[in-house]
N, CA, C, O and CB atoms as a CASP TS submission, in Angstrom:
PFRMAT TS
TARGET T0000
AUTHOR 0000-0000-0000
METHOD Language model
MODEL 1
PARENT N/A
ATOM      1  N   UNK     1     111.134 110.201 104.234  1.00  0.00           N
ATOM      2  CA  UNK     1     110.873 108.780 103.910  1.00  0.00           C
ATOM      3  C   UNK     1     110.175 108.667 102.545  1.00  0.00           C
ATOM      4  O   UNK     1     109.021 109.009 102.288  1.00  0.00           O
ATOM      5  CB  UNK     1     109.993 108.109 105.025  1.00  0.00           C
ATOM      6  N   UNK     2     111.105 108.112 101.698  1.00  0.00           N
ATOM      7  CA  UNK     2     110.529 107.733 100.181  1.00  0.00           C
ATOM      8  C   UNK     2     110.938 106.593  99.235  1.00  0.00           C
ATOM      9  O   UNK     2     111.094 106.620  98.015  1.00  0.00           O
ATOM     10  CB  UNK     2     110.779 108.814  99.358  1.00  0.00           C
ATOM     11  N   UNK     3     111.046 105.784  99.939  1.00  0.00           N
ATOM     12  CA  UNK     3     111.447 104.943  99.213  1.00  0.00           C
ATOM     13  C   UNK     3     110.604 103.437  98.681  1.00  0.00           C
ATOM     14  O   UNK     3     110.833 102.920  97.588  1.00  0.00           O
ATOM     15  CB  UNK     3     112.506 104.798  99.853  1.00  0.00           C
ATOM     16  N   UNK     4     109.608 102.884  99.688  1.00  0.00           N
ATOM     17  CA  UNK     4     108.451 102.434  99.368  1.00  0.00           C
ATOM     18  C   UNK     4     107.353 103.180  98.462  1.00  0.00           C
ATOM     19  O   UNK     4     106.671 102.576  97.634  1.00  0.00           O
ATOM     20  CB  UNK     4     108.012 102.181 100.467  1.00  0.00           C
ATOM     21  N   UNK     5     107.284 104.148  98.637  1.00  0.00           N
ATOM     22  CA  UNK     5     106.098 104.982  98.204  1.00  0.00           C
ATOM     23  C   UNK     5     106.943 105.658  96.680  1.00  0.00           C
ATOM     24  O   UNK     5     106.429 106.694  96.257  1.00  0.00           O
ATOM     25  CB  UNK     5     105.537 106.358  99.661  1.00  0.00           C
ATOM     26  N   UNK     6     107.777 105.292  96.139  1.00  0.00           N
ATOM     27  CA  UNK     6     108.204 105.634  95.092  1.00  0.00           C
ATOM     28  C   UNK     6     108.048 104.590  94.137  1.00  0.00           C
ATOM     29  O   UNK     6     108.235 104.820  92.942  1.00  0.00           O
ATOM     30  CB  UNK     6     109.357 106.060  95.242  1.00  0.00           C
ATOM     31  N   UNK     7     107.730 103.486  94.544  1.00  0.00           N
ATOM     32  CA  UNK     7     107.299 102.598  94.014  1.00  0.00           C
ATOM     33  C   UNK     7     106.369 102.987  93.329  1.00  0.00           C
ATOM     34  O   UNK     7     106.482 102.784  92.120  1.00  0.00           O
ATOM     35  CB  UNK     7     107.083 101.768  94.661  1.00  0.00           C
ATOM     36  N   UNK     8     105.407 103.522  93.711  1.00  0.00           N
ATOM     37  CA  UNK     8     103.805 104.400  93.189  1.00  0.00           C
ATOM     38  C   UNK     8     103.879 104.995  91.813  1.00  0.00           C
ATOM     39  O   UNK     8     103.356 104.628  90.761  1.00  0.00           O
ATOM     40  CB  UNK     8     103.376 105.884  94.229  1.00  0.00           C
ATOM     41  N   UNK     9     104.841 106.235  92.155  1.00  0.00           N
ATOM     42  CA  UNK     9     104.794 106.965  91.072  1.00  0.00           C
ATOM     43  C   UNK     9     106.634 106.396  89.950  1.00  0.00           C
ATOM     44  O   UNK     9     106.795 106.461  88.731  1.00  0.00           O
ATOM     45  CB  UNK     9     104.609 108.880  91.831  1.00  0.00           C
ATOM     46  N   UNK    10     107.563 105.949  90.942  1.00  0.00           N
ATOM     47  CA  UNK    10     108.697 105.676  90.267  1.00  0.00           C
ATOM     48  C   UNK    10     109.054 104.569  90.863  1.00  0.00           C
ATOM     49  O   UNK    10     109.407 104.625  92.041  1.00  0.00           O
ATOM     50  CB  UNK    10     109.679 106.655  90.236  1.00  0.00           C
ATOM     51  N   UNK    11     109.028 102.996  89.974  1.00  0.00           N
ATOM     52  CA  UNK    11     109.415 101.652  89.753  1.00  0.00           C
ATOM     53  C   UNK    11     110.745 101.777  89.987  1.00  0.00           C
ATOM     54  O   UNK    11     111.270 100.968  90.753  1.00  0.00           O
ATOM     55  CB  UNK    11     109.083 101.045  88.430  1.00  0.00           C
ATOM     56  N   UNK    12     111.482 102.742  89.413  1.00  0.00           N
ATOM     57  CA  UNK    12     113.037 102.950  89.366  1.00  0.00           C
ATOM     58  C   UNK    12     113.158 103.621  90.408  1.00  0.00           C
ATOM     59  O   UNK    12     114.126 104.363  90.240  1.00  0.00           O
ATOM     60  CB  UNK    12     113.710 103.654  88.181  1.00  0.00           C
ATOM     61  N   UNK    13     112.637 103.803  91.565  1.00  0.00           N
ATOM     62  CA  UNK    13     113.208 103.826  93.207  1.00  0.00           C
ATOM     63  C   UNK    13     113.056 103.059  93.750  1.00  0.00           C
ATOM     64  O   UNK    13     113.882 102.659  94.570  1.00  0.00           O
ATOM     65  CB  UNK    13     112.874 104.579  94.100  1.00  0.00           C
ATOM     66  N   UNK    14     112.135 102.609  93.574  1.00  0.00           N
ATOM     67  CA  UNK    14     111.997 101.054  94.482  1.00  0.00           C
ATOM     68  C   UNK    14     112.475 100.201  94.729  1.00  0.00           C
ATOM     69  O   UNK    14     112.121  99.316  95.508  1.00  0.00           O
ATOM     70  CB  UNK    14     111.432 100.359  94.363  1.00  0.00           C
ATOM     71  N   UNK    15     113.794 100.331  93.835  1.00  0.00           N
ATOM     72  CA  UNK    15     115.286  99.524  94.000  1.00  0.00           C
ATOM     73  C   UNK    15     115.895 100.054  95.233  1.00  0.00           C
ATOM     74  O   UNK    15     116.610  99.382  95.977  1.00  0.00           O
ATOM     75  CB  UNK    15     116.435  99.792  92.679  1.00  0.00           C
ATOM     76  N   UNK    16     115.635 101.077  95.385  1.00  0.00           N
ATOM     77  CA  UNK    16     116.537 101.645  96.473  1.00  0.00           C
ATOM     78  C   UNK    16     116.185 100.811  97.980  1.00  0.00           C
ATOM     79  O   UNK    16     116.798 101.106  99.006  1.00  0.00           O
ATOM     80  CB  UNK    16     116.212 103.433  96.598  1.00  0.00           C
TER
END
């Protein structure tokens, strides 16, 4: 599970 928490370090997952 990474897709909230990529928000953190990467803005450009947080699309996902």
């Amino acid at each position: 599970m990474g897709w909230h928490m990529a928000d953190e370090q990467n803005p450009d997952e947080v699309k996902l």
